[in-house]
C-alpha positions as CSV (number, residue, x, y, z in Angstrom):
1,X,16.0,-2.1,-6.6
2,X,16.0,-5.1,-3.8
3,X,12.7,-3.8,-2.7
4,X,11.8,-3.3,-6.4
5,X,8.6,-6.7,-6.5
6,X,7.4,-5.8,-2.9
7,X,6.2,-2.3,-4.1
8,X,4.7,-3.6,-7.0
9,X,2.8,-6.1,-4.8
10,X,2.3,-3.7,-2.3
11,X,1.2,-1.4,-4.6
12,X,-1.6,-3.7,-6.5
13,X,-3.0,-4.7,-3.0
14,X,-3.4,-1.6,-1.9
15,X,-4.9,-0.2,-5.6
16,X,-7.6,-3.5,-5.5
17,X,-8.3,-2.9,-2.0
18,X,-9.4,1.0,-2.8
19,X,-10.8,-0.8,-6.2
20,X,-13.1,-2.6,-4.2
21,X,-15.1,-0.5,-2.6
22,X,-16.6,0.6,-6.0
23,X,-20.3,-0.7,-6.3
24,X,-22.9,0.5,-8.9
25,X,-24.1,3.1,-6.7
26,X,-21.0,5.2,-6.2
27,X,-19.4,4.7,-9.7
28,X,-20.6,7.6,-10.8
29,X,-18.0,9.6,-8.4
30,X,-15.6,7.1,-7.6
31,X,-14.0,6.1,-10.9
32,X,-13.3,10.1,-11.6
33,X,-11.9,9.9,-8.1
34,X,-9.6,7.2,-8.4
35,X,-7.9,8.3,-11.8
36,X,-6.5,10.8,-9.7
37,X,-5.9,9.1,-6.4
38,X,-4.3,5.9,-8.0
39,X,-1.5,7.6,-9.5
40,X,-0.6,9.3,-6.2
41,X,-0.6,5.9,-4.1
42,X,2.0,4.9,-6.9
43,X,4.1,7.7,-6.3
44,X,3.8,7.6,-2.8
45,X,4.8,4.0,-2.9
46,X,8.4,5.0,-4.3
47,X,9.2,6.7,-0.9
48,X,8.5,3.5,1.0
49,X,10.8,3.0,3.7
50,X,11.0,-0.6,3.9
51,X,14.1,-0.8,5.6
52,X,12.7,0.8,8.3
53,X,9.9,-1.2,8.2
54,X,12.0,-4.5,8.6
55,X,13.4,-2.8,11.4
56,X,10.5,-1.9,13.0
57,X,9.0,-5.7,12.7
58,X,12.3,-7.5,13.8
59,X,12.0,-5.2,17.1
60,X,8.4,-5.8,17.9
61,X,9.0,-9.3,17.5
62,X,11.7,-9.4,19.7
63,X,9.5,-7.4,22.1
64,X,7.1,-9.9,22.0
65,X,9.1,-12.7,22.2
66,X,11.0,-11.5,25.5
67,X,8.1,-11.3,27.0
């Protein structure tokens, strides 16, 4: 649960980001499209590792900062 507001934020970013690329043009297929791939970036957000992700960050930063 401590992770619990960055998935939702993570998951809204990355649902306008896919949002966006809708125009006029493609709506036709790309609404249909995204009622099924939405749903699926939401599940696959519940399996985020962000642990390992903090992990990942603090040693690349460290990295860089030796250097």
């Amino acid at each position: 649960m401590s992770y619990f507001k960055r998935r939702i934020k993570d998951s809204w970013q990355i649902t306008k980001e896919i949002c966006s690329g809708i125009t006029w043009i493609n709506a036709i297929f790309l609404i249909p499209g995204l009622l099924f791939l939405i749903p699926f970036v939401w599940f696959w957000m519940l399996f985020e590792d962000y642990e390992e992700i903090d992990e990942a960050k603090e040693t690349m930063d460290q990295i860089f900062k030796s250097k």
